[in-house]
Structures are given as structure tokens and as C-alpha cells.
C-alpha positions in Angstrom: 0.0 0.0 0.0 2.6 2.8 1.0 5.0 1.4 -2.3 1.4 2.9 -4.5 1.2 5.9 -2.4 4.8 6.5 -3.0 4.1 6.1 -7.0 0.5 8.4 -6.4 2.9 11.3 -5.0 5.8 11.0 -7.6 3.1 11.0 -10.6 1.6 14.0 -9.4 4.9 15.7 -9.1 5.8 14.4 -12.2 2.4 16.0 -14.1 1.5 19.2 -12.0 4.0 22.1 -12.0 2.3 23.6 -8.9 3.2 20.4 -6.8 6.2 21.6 -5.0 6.7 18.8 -2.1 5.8 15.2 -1.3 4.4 16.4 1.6 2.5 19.0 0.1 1.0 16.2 -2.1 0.5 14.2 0.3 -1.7 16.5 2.5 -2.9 18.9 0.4 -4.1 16.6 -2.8 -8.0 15.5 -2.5 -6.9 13.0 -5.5 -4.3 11.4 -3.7 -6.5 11.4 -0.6 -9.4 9.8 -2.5 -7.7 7.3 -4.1 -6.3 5.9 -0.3 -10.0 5.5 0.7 -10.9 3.8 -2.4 -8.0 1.2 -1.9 -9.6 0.5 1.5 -13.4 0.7 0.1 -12.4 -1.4 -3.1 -10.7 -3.8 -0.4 -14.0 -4.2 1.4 -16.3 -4.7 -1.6 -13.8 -7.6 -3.0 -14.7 -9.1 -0.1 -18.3 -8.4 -0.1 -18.6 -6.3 2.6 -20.8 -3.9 0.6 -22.1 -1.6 2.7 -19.1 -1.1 4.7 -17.2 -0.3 1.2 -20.0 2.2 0.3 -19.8 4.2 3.5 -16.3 4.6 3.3 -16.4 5.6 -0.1 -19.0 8.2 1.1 -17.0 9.1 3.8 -14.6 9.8 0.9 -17.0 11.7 -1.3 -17.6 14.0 2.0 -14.1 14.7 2.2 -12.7 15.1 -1.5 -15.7 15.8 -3.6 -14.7 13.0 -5.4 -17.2 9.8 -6.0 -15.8 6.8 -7.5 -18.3 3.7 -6.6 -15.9 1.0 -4.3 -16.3 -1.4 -7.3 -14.4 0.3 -10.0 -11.1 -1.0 -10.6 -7.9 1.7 -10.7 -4.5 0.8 -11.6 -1.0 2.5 -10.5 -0.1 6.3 -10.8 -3.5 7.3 -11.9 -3.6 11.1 -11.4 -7.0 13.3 -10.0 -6.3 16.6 -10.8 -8.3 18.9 -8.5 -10.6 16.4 -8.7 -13.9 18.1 -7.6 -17.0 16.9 -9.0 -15.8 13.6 -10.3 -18.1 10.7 -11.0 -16.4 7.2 -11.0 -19.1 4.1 -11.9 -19.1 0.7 -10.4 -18.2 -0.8 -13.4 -15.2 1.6 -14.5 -11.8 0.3 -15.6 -9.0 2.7 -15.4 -5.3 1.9 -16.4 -1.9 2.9 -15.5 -0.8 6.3 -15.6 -3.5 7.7 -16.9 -5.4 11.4 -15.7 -8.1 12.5 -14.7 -9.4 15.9 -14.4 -12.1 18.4 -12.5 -15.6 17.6 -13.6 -15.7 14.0 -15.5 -17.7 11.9 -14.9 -17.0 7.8 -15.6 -21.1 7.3 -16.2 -23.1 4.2 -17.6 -26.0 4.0 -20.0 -27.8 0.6 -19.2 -29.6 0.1 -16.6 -29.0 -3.7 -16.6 -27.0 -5.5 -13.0 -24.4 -7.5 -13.9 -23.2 -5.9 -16.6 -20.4 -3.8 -18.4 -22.1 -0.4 -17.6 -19.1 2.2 -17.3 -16.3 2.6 -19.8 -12.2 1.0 -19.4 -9.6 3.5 -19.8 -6.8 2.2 -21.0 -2.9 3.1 -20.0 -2.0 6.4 -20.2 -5.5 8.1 -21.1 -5.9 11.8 -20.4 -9.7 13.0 -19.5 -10.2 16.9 -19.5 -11.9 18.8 -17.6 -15.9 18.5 -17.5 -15.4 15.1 -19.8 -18.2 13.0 -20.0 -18.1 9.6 -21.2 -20.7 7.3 -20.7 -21.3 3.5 -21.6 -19.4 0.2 -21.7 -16.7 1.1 -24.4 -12.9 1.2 -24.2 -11.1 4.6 -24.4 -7.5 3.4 -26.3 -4.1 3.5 -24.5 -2.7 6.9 -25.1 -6.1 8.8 -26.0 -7.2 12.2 -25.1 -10.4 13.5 -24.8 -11.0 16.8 -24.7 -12.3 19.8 -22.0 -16.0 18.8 -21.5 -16.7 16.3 -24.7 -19.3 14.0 -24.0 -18.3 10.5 -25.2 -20.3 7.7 -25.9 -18.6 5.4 -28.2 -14.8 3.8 -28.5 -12.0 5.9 -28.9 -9.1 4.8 -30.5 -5.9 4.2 -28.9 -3.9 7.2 -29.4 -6.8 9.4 -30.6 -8.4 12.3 -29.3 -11.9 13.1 -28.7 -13.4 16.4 -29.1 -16.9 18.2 -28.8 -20.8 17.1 -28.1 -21.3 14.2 -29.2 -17.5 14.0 -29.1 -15.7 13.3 -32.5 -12.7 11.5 -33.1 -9.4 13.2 -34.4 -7.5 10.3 -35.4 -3.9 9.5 -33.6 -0.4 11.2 -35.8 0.8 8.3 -37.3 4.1 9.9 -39.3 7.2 10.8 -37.4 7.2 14.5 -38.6 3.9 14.7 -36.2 5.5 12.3 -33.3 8.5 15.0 -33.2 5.7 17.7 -33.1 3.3 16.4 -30.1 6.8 15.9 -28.0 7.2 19.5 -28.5 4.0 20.3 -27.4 4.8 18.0 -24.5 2.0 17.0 -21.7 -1.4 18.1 -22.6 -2.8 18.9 -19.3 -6.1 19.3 -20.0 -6.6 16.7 -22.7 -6.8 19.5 -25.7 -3.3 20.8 -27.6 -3.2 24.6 -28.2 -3.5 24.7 -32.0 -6.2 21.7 -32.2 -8.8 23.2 -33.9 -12.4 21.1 -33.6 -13.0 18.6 -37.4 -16.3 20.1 -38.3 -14.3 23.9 -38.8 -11.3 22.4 -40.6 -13.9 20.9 -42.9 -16.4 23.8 -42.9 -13.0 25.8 -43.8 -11.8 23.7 -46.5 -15.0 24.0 -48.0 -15.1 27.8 -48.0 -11.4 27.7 -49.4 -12.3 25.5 -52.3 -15.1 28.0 -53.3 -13.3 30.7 -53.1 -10.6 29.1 -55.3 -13.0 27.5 -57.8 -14.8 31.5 -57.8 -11.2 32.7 -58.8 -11.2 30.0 -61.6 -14.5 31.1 -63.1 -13.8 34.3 -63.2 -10.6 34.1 -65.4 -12.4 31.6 -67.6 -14.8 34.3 -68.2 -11.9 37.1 -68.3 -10.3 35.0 -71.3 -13.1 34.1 -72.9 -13.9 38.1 -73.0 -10.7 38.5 -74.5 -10.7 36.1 -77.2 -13.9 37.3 -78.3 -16.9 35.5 -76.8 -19.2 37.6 -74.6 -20.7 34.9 -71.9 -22.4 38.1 -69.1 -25.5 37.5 -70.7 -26.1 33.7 -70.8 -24.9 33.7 -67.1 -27.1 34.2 -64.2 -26.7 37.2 -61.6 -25.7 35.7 -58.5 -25.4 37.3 -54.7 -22.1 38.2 -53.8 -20.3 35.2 -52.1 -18.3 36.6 -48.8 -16.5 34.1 -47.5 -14.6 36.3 -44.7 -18.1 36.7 -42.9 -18.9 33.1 -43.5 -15.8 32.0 -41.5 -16.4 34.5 -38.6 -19.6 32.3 -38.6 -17.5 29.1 -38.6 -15.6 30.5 -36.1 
């Protein structure tokens, strides 16, 4: 037990600049704090001593403001970053390393006993801040998902999930993008600084393509002027296309 409090306080020092001491961590970190009561809770409920487990995970949830269910299942150096307001189901599965943030909740969408109700995070997963992801799918090793998405379906391993209903920005697979995200370093908050959400990179591309085939048209019609053939009249007036106001609504 002390050997995974020792690894609780050397992962938070590792992942939060504003830890300065062990003993700071160690007295001053609700995460840390409710992840000691869930060892003893999770202890309890293995050995079916179910109410017991459940009051001292409430005891906990008086304490930290953190409520994960004495069921759920939580591996080595997992991180609870301010951790108010967290939501952990019976039937979540958390891996190694990964982090967890203010605000998410862990939540299940059946209301059937007995089975896989709350989602498995795999190693190293990062959950930002008001995250919500719900249901009895696996989040991949290595995935993000971002500052209050709501997730209710897989996430690949390495992949980060945006929005509501969250969408999937697939994992860098080239090296040229590796070198980048270890330049960016640790995302804190599950979200990079330039990550921009898929719908307005498409909406975008779309607006740049009509501007660009606009441009084309327009010199088609400029040579065919000069060479002699006069199309104004057998094409249609049309409103005047401003793209710079369309991508302020993008935007």
C-alpha cells in the first residue's frame, strides 16, 4: 500500500507544475486522498462487505468531492487533478498512468445488473476537464479527450476526442507529427493549443475551395472576354459570395 502511495505522489509531481513537495501532495491533494479511501473501500467490496465499502467511499466523497463507486477498478499512478465533481461508476476500468481531471464523470447508459455499464480506460489516457463519457466502451491506450466532450462510443488508442457528441481526431501516425506532439509535450487538459475542432477544418476547406473555384471562373470568363466571346449574358446574376463573414460564422 505505501510502495502505490509513494508512486501516487511521484506522478503527481511528475504531471503538476504547482506540486512543489511530497508532503505537500500528500496533504494537500484530494486525488491522492481519495484514491487511499478507495484502496480501503475497493478492499471491502472484494470481499463483499458492501455496505461497509459504500460508507467509506462516502466518507470519501464527503471529504474530496470526489465519488468513484468501491467497485471500480484503478491501476498505478493514476492522477486526479483537483478532482472536484468527479463521477467514477461501479463498473469503470481505469489503467496505469492515466489522468483524470475536475468535472468528469466515468457514467453508464444501461440500466441492466451485472453488466459492463461504465467505460475502461486504457494506460496512459488523459480526461479533460468536464469530460463526459458514458457506456461500456474502451477509451485506447494513449487517448485524449478533450475539455467537456461527452463520449459515448470507443476511442481509439492514441486518438483524441473532441466536442458534443464528441468526434474523433485520429492518432499522428508519421514521425514528422510524433516530433511535433513531443514539442508540445503534456497536454494537461486533454486539448493541444492549435487543435482546432474537425467540423471547422472541414467547414474551412470547404469555404477555401469556393473561393478558389470563384477565382477560376472568373478568369475563364476574363479570357473568354478576351478572345472574343461575350458569356455576361447567358450567365445568371448571383449574390455576392463573402467568405470572410462566413468563416467568422464558422468561427
Amino acid at each position: 500500500m505505501f510502495a502505490r502511495l509513494r508512486e501516487d505522489i511521484a506522478s503527481v509531481l511528475e504531471r503538476d507544475p504547482a506540486a512543489r513537495s511530497r508532503w505537500e501532495v500528500l496533504t494537500c491533494y484530494p486525488g491522492v486522498h481519495a484514491l487511499i479511501y478507495h484502496r480501503v473501500a475497493n478492499a471491502l467490496w472484494r470481499r463483499k462487505f458492501h455496505w461497509a465499502a459504500r460508507f467509506v467511499s462516502q466518507i470519501s466523497r464527503w471529504l474530496t468531492g470526489i465519488e468513484i463507486h468501491p467497485g471500480a477498478r484503478i491501476g498505478r499512478r493514476v492522477f486526479i487533478d483537483h478532482g472536484m465533481g468527479v463521477v467514477i461508476g461501479e463498473t469503470a476500468d481505469i489503467g496505469d498512468d492515466c489522468t483524470i481531471y475536475q468535472g468528469v464523470t466515468l457514467g453508464g447508459t444501461s440500466l441492466y445488473r451485472g453488466t459492463k455499464r461504465h467505460p475502461t480506460l486504457e494506460a496512459g489516457v488523459v480526461i479533460g476537464a468536464g469530460a463526459k463519457v458514458l457506456g461500456g466502451f474502451t477509451v485506447g491506450a494513449g487517448a485524449k479527450v478533450g475539455s467537456n466532450a461527452v463520449v459515448v462510443k470507443p476511442v481509439p488508442a492514441g486518438a483524441t476526442a473532441v466536442g458534443n457528441p464528441a468526434r474523433i481526431i485520429e492518432s499522428a501516425r508519421d514521425q514528422a507529427r510524433e516530433e511535433k506532439a513531443m514539442e508540445m509535450g503534456f497536454s494537461a487538459y486533454g486539448v493541444t493549443q492549435n487543435m482546432d475542432d474537425p467540423v471547422s477544418k472541414a467547414m474551412h476547406g470547404l469555404l477555401d475551395h469556393a473561393v478558389e473555384t470563384d477565382r477560376r471562373f472568373e478568369v475563364l470568363i476574363a479570357r473568354l472576354k478576351a478572345a472574343g466571346i461575350d458569356v455576361d449574358a447567358d450567365v445568371a446574376a448571383c449574390d455576392h459570395f463573402d467568405p470572410n463573414q462566413l468563416s467568422k460564422m464558422v468561427d
